[in-house]
MARTOR-813132 format. One line per 8 residues: number of its first residue (from 1); their letters; for each residue x, z negated, y negated of C-alpha. Coordinates in nm, 3 decimals. Last residue first. Example, Ala and Ser with C-alpha at 12.3 -4.5 7.8 and 13.67 -1.06 7.14 Angstrom:
REM MARTOR-813132
2> SA> 1.367:-0.714:0.106; 1.230:-0.780:0.450
//
This chain:
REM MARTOR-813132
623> XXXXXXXX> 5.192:-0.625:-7.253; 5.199:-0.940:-7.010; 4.844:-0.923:-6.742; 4.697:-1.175:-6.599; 4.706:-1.462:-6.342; 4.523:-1.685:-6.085; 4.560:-1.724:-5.722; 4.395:-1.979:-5.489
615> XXXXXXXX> 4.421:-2.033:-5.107; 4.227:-2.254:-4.915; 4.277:-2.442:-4.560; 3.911:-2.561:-4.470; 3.675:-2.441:-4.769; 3.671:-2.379:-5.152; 3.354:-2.230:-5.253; 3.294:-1.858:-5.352
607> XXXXXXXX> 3.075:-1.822:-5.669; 2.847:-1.554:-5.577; 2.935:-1.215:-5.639; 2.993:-1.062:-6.013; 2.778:-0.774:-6.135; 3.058:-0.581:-6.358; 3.029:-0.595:-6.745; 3.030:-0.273:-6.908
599> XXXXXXXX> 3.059:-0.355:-7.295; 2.991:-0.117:-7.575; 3.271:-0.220:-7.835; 3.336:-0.449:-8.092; 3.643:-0.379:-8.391; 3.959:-0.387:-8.402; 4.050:-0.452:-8.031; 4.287:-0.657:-7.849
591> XXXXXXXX> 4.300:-0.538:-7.465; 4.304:-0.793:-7.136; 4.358:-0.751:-6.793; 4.302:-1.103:-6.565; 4.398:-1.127:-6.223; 4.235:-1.318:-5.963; 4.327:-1.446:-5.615; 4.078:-1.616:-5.377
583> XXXXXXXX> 4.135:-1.691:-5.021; 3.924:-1.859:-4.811; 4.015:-1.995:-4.433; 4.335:-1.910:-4.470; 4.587:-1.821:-4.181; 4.906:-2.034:-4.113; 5.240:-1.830:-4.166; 5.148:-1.662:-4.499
575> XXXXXXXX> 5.091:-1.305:-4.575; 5.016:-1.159:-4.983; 5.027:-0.840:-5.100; 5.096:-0.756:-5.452; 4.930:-0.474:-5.624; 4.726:-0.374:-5.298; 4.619:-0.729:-5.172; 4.549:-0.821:-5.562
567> XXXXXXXX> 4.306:-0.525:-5.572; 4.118:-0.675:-5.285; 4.132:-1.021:-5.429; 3.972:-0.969:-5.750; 4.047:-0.750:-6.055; 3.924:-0.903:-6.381; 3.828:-0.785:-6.737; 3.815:-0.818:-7.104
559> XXXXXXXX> 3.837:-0.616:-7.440; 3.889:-0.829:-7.659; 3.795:-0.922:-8.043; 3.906:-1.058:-8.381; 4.281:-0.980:-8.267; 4.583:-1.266:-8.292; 4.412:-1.512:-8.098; 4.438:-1.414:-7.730
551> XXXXXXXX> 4.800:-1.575:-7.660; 4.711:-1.939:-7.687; 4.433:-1.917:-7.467; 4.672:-1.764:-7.172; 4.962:-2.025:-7.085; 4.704:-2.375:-7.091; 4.369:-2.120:-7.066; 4.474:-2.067:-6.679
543> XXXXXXXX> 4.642:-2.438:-6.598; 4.337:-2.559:-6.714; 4.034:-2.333:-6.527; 4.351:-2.421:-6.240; 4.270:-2.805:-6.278; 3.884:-2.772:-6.319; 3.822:-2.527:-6.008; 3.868:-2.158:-6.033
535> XXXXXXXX> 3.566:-1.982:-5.823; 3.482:-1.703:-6.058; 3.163:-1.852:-6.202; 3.440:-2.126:-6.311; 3.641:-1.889:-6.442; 3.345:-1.679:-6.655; 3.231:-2.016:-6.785; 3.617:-2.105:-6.920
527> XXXXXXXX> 3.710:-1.793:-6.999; 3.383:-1.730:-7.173; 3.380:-2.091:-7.406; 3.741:-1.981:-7.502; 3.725:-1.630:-7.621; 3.380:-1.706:-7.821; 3.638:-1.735:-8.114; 3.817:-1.403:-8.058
519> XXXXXXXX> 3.497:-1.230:-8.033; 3.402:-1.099:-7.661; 3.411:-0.756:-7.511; 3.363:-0.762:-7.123; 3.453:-0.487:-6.901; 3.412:-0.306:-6.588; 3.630:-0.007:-6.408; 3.938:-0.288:-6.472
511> XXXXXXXX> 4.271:-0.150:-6.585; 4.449:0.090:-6.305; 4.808:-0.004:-6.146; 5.040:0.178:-5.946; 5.225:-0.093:-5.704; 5.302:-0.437:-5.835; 5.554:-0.596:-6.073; 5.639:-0.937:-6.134
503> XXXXXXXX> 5.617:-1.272:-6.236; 5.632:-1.581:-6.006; 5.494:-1.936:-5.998; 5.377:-2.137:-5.649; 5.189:-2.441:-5.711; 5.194:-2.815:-5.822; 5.567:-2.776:-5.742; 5.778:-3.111:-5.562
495> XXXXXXXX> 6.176:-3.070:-5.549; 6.339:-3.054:-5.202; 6.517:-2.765:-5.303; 6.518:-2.509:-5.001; 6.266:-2.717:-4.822; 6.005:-2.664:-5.137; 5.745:-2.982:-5.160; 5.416:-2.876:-5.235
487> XXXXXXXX> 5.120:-3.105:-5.441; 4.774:-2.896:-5.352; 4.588:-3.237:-5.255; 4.547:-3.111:-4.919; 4.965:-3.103:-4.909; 5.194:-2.887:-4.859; 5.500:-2.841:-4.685; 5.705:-2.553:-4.836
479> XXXXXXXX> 5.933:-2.292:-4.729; 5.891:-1.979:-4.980; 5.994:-1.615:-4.872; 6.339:-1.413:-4.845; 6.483:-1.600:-5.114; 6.201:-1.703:-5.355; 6.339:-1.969:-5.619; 6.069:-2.249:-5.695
471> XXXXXXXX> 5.978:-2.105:-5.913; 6.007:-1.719:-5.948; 6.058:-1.457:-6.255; 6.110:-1.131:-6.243; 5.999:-1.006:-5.856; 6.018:-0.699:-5.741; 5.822:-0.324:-5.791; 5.574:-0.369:-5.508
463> XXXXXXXX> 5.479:-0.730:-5.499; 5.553:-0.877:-5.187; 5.471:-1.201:-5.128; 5.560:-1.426:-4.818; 5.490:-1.761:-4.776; 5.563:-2.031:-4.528; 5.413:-2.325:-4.404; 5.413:-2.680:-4.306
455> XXXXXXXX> 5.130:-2.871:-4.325; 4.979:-3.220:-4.450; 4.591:-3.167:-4.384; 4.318:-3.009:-4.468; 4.503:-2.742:-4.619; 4.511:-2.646:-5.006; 4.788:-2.432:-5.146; 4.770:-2.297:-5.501
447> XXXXXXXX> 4.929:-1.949:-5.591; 5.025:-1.919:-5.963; 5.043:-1.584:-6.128; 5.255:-1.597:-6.464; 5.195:-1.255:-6.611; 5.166:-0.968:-6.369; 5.364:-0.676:-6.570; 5.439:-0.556:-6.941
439> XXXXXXXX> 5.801:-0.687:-6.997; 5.977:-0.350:-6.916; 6.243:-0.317:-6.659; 6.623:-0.413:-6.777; 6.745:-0.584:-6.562; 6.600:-0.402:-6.337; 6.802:-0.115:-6.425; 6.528:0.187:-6.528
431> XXXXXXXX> 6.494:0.524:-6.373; 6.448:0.842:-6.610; 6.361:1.210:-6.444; 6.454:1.478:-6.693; 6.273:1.829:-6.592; 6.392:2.052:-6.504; 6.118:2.171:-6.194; 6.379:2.050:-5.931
423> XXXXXXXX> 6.423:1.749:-6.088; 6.692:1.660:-6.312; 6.805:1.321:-6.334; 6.845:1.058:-6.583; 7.015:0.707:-6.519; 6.913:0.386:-6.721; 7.068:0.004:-6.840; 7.410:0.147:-6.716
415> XXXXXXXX> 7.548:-0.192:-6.784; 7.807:-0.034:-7.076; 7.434:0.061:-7.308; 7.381:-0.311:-7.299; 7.703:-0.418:-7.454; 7.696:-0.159:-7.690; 7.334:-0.267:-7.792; 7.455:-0.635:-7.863
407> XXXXXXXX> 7.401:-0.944:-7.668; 7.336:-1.245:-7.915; 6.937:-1.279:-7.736; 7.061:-1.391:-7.404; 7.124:-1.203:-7.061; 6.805:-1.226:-6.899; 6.579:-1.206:-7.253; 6.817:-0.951:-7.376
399> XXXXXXXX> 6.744:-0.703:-7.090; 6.433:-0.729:-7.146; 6.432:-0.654:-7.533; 6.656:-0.361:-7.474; 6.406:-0.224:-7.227; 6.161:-0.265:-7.498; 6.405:-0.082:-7.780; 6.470:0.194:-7.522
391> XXXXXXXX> 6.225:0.441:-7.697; 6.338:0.374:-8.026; 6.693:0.488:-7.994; 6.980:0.276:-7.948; 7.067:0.383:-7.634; 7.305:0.623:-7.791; 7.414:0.903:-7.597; 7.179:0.880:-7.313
383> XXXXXXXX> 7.248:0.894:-6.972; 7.312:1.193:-6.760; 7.384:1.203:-6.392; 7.468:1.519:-6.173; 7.336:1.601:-5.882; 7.609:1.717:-5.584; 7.373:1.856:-5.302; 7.582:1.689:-4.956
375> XXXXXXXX> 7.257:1.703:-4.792; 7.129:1.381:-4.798; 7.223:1.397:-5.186; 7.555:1.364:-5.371; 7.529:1.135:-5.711; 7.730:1.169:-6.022; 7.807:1.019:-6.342; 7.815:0.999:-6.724
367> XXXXXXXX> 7.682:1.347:-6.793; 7.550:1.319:-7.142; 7.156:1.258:-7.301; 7.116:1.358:-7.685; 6.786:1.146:-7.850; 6.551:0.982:-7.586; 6.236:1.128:-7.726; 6.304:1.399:-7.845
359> XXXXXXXX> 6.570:1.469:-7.541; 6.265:1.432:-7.312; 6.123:1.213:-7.064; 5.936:1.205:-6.733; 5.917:0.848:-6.553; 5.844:0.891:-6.210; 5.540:0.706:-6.025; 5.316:0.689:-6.341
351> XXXXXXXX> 5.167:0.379:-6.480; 5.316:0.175:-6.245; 5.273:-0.252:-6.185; 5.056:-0.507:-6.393; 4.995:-0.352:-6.677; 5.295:-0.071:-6.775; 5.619:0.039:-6.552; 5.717:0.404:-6.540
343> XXXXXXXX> 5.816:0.492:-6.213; 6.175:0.434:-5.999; 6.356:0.080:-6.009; 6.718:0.032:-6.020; 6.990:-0.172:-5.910; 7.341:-0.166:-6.028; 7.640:-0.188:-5.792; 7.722:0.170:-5.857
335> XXXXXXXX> 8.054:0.304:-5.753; 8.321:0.362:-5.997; 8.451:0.726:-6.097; 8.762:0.898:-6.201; 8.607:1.193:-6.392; 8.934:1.280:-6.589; 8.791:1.206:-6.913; 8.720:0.859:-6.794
327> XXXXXXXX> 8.546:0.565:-6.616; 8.289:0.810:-6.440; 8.013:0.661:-6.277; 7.947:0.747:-5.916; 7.611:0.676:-5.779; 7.560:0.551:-5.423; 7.201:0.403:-5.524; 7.100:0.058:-5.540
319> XXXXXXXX> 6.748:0.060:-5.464; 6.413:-0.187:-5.564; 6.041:-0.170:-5.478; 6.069:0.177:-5.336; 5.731:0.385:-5.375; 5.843:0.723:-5.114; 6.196:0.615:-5.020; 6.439:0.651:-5.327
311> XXXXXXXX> 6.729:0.826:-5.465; 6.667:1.194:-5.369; 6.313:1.134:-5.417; 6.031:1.356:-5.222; 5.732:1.391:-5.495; 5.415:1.125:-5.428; 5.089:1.214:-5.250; 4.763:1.197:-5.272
303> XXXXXXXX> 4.498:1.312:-5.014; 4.125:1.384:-5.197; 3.849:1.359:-4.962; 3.596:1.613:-4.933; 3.601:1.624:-4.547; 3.801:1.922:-4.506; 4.091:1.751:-4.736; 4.130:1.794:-5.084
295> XXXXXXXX> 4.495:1.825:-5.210; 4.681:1.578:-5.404; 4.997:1.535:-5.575; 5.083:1.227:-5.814; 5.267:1.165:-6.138; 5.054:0.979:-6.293; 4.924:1.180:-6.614; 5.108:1.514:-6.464
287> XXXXXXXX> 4.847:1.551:-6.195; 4.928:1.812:-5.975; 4.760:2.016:-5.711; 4.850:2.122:-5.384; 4.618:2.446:-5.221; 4.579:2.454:-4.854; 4.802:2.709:-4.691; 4.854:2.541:-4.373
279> XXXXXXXX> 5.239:2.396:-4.488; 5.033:2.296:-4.797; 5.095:2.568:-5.143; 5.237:2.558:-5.468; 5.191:2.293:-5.743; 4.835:2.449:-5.921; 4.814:2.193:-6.238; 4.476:2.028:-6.277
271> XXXXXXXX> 4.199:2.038:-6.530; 4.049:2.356:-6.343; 3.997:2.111:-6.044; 3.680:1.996:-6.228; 3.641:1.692:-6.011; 3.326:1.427:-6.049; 3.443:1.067:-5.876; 3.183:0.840:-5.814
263> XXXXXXXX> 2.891:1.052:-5.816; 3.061:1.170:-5.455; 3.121:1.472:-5.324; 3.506:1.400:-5.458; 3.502:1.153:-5.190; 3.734:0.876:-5.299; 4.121:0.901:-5.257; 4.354:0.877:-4.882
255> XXXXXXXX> 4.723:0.766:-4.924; 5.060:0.775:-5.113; 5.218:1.062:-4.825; 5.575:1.214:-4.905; 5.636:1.554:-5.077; 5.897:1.845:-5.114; 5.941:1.963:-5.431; 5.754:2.232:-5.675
247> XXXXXXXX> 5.992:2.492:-5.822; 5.960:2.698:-5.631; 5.741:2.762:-5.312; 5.880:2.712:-4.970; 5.703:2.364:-4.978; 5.765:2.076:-4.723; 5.473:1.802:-4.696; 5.583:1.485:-4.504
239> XXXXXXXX> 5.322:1.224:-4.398; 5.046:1.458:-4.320; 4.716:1.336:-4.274; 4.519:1.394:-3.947; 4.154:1.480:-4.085; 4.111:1.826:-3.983; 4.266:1.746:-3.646; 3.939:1.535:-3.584
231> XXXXXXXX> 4.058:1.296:-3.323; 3.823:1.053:-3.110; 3.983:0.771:-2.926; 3.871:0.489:-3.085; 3.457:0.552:-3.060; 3.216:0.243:-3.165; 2.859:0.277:-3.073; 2.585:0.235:-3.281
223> XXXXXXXX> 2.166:0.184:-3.247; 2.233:0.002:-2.837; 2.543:-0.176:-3.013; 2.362:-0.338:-3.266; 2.558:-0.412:-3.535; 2.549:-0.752:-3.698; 2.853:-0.904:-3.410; 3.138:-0.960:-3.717
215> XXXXXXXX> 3.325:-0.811:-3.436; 3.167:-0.432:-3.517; 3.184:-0.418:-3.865; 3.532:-0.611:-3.948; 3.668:-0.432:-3.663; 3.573:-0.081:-3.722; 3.719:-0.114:-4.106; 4.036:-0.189:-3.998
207> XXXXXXXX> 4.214:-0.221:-4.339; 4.468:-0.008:-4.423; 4.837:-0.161:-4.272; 5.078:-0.137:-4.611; 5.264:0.132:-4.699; 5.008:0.390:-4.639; 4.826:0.323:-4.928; 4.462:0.324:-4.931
199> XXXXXXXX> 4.338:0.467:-5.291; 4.171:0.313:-5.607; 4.016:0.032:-5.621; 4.035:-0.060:-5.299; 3.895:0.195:-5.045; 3.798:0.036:-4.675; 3.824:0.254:-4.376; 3.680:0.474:-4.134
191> XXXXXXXX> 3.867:0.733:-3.962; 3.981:0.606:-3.642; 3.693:0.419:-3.574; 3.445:0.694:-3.545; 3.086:0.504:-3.520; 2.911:0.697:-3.298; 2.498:0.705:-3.368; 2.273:0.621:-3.064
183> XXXXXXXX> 1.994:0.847:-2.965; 1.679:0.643:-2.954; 1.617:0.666:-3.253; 1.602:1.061:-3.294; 1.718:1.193:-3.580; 1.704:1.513:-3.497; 2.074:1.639:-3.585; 2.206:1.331:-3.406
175> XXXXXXXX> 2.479:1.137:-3.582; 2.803:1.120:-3.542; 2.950:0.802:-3.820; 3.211:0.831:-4.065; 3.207:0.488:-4.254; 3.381:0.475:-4.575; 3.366:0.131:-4.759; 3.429:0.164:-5.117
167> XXXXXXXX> 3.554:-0.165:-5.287; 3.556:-0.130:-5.642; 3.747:-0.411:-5.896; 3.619:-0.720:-6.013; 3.331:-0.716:-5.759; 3.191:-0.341:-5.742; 3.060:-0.258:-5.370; 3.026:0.093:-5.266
159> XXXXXXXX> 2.891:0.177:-4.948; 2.959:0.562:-4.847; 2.820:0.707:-4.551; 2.998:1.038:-4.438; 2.802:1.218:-4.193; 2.947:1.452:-3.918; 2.598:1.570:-3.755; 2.602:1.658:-3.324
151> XXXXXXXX> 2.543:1.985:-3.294; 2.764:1.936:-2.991; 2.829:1.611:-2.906; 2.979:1.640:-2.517; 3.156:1.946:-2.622; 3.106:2.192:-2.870; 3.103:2.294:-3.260; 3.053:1.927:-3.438
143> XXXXXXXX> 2.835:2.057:-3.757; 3.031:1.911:-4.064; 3.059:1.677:-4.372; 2.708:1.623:-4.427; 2.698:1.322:-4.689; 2.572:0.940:-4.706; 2.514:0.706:-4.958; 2.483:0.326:-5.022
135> XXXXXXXX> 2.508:0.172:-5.386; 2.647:-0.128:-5.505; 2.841:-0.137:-5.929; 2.632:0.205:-6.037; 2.290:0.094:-5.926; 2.055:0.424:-5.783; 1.859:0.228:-5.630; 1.812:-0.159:-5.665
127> XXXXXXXX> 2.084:-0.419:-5.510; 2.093:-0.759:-5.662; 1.919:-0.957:-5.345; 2.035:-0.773:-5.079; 2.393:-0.750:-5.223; 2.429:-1.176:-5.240; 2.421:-1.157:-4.834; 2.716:-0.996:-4.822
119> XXXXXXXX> 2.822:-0.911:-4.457; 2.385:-0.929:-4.340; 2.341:-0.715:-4.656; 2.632:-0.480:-4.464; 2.465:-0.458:-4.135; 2.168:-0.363:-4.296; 2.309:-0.048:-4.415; 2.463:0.037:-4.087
111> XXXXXXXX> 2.166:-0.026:-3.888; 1.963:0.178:-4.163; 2.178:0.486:-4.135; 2.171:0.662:-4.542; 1.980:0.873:-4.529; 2.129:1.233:-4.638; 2.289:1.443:-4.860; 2.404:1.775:-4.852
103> XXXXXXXX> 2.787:1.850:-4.918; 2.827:2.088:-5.268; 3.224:1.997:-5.311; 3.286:1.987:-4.960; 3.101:2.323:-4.883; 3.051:2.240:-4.485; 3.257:2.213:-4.231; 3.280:2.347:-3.860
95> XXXXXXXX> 3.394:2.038:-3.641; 3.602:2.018:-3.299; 3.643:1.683:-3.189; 3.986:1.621:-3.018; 3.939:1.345:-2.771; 4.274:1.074:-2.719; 4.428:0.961:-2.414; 4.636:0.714:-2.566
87> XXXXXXXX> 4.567:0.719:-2.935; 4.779:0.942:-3.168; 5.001:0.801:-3.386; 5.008:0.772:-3.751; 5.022:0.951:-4.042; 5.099:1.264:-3.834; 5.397:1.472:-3.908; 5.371:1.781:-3.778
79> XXXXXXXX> 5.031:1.885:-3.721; 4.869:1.797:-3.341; 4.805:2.023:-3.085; 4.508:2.034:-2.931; 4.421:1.829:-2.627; 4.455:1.826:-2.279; 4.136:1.567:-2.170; 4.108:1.235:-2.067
71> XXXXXXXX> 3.777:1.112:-2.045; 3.633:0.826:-2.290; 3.572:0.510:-2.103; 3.533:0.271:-2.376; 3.299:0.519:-2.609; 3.071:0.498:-2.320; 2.828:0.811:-2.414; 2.992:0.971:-2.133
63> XXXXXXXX> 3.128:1.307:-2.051; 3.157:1.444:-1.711; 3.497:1.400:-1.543; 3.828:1.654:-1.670; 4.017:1.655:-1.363; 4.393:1.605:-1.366; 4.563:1.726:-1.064; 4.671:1.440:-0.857
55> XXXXXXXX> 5.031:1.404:-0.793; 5.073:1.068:-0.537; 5.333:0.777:-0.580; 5.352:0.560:-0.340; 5.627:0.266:-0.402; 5.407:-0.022:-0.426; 5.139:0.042:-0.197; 5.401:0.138:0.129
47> XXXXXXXX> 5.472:0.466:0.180; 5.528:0.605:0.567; 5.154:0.748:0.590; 5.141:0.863:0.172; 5.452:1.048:0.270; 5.200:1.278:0.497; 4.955:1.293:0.268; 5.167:1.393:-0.014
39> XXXXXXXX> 5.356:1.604:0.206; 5.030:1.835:0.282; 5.091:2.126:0.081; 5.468:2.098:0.112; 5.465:2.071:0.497; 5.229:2.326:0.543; 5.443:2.595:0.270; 5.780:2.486:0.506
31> XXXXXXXX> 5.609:2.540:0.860; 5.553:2.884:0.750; 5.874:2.945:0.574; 6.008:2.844:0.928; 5.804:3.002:1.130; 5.895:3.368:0.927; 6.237:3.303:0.944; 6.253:3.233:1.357
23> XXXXXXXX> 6.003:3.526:1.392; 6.273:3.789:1.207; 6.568:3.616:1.441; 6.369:3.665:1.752; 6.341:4.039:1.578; 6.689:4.096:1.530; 6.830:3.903:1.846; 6.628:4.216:2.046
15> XXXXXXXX> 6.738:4.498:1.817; 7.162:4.372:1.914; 7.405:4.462:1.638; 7.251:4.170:1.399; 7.450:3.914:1.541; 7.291:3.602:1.318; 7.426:3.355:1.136; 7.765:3.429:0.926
7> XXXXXXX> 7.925:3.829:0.887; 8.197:3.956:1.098; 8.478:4.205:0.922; 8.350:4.562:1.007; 8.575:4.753:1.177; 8.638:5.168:1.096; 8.601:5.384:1.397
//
């Protein structure tokens, strides 16, 4: 009889110790699922208040019309690479669209409409129907599909306001399908927003639309209620874009267009280039004039976006990139201490994002460098034989007016004055030194300072492609103490300015939508009435025709025009460390013409008064 070695726990030779040992087991697991169903109870008993911690199951509670108390629910998954993030405890709304290029109309909400002729009380008294410079209207985006609003309208209402420069305000609003009154409209915070001119950018914070309605205290809150947790996953912009589909490249959000639904903007998409395919199979398109990618969202908006840069971050003011230039036949390199700016410069900032050239127009281009990508990706760097070709004669020009006018061509071409790149299409991509960028940008804008009293502040401006040109010098910002009288003394210097001075170059940049055309020797009496109606007091109507008069008098007429303070914020934004009571900043564009020409002058707004601590900004355009 073979011996079995002895096993732990129980003896399992005797029947009797195997069944007491059976029971044991199954008491045990018994006592065991008790305990665990009721242990937060039971450590709820020994806890005290500040360490207890219970797990509740969520519930989902009844809806409410409370847009403060919205319930938490499990929501959908969001797309990669959200524009933003997600509100705490956030709502998906579930929508089926509508035709966004044949949306239906409808009225525009009166609560909403009078809310904004309470805003700007000048619109009430110049608005009529159907006026091109302020209108209101409203489109059917969608049918909301379930929950708490379902059947429920998703109506876009458009109020378009054209100072020097557009201003669309985009309010998306649920709205009942009956129109009953006493069902109150939801104001969707998350997705309304101001348009200036002409897109949001998502480099700077777009303006909070919900909060300049709703605190200015003219909507009634019983007509419209504001929602900030509701998500449309339809309308969740992607910041990244990644295409499979050759040769189009990657892509980086620029920021939300007009409705295309709207008179504002008509769209034949046949006049654009197909550029491969969105992540969720929505079709890109390409628009070779700027530059720029877009692709029309549910809602009929159009989405732009700007092509993934191995050398710079999405619009980069300024960059120094790791090139290597070679210093001889052997391909011993240098590294690059030279900055450079990407886009094509023209007006007051970019007239496309990248600068696309060819070999007739540059003349023979050569490898003179290289560059090694994120990825390790050697690209290779060509410059052009001889810069002294007629397309680099401006940036020649430039770069003479830094370094003195006796500086020859070769001595220009050994700065590295440009580097070309090809993209992934083939083409040749051409980025400027900033020493040598263009002269055509923002032409001698002056900012005033006028507080009530003697104060210390600072100021921070931040004009896309860089600064020129500044006095007193900028560093990181200017430290002045001003004065009500609008004399500043700089810290850095200790010198006294009558005002701020800089040239430079903003974001992408679009002539005025309105115009006036005026005869070279009517030029002066309408600067100096148009000014004033402008809000320019006698000394800046001065300092203005002083540096610009004497530069319109070379054509019998001009084409004229003004962007305002909205467009301003998005060429070249402006923060300082005490907050304005009024600010005003105004840039003038200006064309030299032949002969007249139909004029479209805009309706312009009341003229704004100066007021507790006031800001002024005046300048134009250099071509």
């Amino acid at each position: 009889m073979s011996t079995q070695p002895k096993k732990p726990g129980f003896n399992f030779k005797d029947r009797n110790t195997i069944i007491i040992g059976a029971a044991i087991l199954v008491l045990v697991a018994f006592l065991s699922f008790i305990i665990g169903r009721q242990w937060p109870y039971l450590s709820s008993l020994f806890s005290s208040d500040q360490d207890q911690q219970v797990a509740v199951t969520p519930v989902t509670p009844e809806p409410v019309l409370d847009s403060s108390s919205v319930p938490e629910i499990i929501p959908d998954e969001p797309k990669e690479s959200q524009s933003a993030d997600l509100p705490t405890n956030y709502q998906t709304l579930h929508v089926d669209w509508q035709n966004s290029l044949k949306p239906a109309s409808v009225a525009f909400n009166q609560e909403l409409k009078n809310t904004y002729f309470d805003m700007y009380e000048w619109v009430k008294d110049h608005y009529v129907e159907n006026n091109d410079y302020i209108s209101f209207e409203a489109r059917t985006l969608g049918v909301v599909r379930d929950g708490e609003y379902k059947g429920y309208l998703l109506n876009l209402h458009i109020f378009t306001l054209s100072e020097m420069g557009s201003s669309h305000y985009y309010n998306y609003l649920l709205e009942a399908p009956s129109g009953d009154p006493t069902l109150p409209a939801v104001f969707l915070d998350r997705y309304s927003e101001t348009v200036f001119s002409f897109f949001t950018s998502y480099t700077n914070e777009p303006p909070k639309l919900g909060d300049e309605l709703f605190e200015s205290g003219f909507i009634n809150p019983e007509v419209i209620i504001r929602n900030t947790k509701f998500v449309i996953p339809e309308l969740e912009d992607q910041v990244q874009l990644s295409q499979n589909q050759a040769p189009w490249p990657n892509l980086n959000l620029l920021g939300r267009g007009l409705y295309i639904g709207s008179y504002l903007e008509p769209l034949d998409l046949g006049e654009y280039q197909k550029a491969g395919l969105a992540p969720d199979n929505q079709q890109i398109y390409f628009v070779d004039s700027t530059e720029q990618y877009f692709l029309i969202r549910e809602d009929g908006r159009r989405i732009w976006y700007l092509a993934e840069s191995p050398f710079f971050i999405g619009v980069s003011s300024e960059v120094t990139p790791s090139i290597y230039w070679y210093i001889d036949d052997q391909k011993n390199t240098i590294l690059n201490t030279q900055s450079y700016l990407r886009g094509q410069l023209g007006g007051c900032g970019l007239m496309r994002y990248d600068e696309v050239v060819t070999t007739e127009e540059i003349g023979p281009i050569t490898i003179t460098g290289e560059f090694h990508d994120s990825n390790g990706n050697l690209i290779n760097i060509y410059e052009p034989v001889d810069y002294g070709s007629e397309y680099f004669t401006y940036y020649f020009q430039s770069w003479q007016y830094v370094h003195g006018e006796d500086k020859t061509i070769e001595e220009f071409a050994q700065t590295h004055p440009a580097f070309i790149w090809r993209d992934s299409q083939g083409r040749l991509i051409l980025s400027h030194s900033t020493d040598a960028r263009p002269m055509a940008e923002c032409g001698k804008p002056v900012i005033y300072l006028y507080p009530e009293e003697t104060t210390e502040i600072s100021v921070e401006l931040e004009p896309q492609g860089g600064f020129s040109i500044t006095e007193p010098e900028y560093y990181d910002g200017w430290q002045v103490i001003a004065h009500p009288d609008g004399t500043l003394f700089n810290k850095v210097d200790g010198q006294e300015y009558p005002y701020l001075f800089w040239e430079g170059i903003g974001g992408l940049y679009s002539s005025p939508e309105q115009n006036w055309v005026v005869a070279k020797n009517d030029v002066e009496s309408f600067l100096n009435e148009k000014l004033a109606v402008l809000g320019l007091n006698q000394k800046e109507t001065a300092d203005f025709m002083e540096f610009w008069y004497p530069r319109m008098q070379a054509a019998p007429y001009y084409r004229i025009g003004f962007h305002g303070t909205h467009v301003m914020d998005q060429i070249a934004p402006l923060s300082l460390s005490v907050k304005p009571d009024m600010t005003l900043r105004i840039l003038m564009d200006y064309q030299e013409l032949d002969a007249p020409e139909p004029a479209n002058p805009p309706i312009l707004p009341p003229t704004p008064k100066h007021h507790g601590f006031s800001v002024i900004e005046w300048g134009g355009v250099l071509r």
